[in-house]
N, C-alpha and C positions, 0 to 999 in steps of 0.2 A: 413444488418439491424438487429437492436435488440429487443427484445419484452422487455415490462415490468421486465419480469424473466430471465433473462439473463444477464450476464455479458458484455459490451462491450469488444469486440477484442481489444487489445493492438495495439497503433502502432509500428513497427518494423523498426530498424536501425541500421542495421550491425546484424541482429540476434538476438536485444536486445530490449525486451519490454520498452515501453518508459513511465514514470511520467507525469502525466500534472502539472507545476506550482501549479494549485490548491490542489493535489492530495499532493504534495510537502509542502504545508502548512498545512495541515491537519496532515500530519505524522507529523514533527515535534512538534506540539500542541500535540501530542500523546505522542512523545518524553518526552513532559514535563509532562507527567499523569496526562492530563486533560480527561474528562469525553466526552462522545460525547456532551451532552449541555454547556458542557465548552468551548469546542473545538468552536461550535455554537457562544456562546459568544464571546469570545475573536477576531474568524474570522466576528463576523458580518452577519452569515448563520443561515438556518436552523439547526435543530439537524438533521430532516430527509436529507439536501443534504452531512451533514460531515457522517449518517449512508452511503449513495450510495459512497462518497469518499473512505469509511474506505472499503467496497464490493469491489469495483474496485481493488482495492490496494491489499487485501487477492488474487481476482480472478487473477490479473497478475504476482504475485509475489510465487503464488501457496503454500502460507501459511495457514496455518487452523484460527488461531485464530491471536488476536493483539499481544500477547506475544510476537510469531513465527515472526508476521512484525516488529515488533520493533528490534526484534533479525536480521532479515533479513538487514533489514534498517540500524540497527552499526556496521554489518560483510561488507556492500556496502561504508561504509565511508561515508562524508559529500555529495558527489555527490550524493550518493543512487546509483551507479552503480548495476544494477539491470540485471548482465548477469549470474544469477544464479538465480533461483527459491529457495522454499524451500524443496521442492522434492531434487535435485540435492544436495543442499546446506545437508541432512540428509545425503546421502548416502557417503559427504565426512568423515563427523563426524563421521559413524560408522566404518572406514576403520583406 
């Protein structure tokens, strides 16, 4: 279970944190450098549930900021194949 302050646990398939479709829409909308109230808009959401989308996404993806997910997100390809964090995903870059 999750409180308020916490990230939900990712679910896990094959070892590899999983996207929820919704979560999936949200990045892409991001993709396109919309705002979180754009993002809101264009999905028909609040600002606050695309703010807990864009959380999720940083917490499983173990990115810091949108920059890093967006970065994460075009290194994963159109799937978002997300068996790389950004932790992992740094330490290849620096080698």
């Amino acid at each position: 279970m999750t409180s308020l302050f916490q990230a939900p646990e990712a679910n896990w398939v094959d070892g590899i944190p999983t996207i929820s479709p919704a979560e999936q829409r949200v990045l892409l909308e991001l993709g396109r450098g919309l705002s979180n109230k754009g993002i809101a808009a264009a999905l028909v959401l609040s600002p606050r549930t695309v703010e807990s989308h864009i959380s999720n996404l940083l917490a499983k993806s173990g990115c810091r900021n949108r920059t890093q997910l967006l970065l994460w997100a075009l290194a994963r390809g159109p799937a978002v194949d997300n068996s790389m964090g950004c932790h992992q995903q740094a330490g290849l870059a620096q080698r």
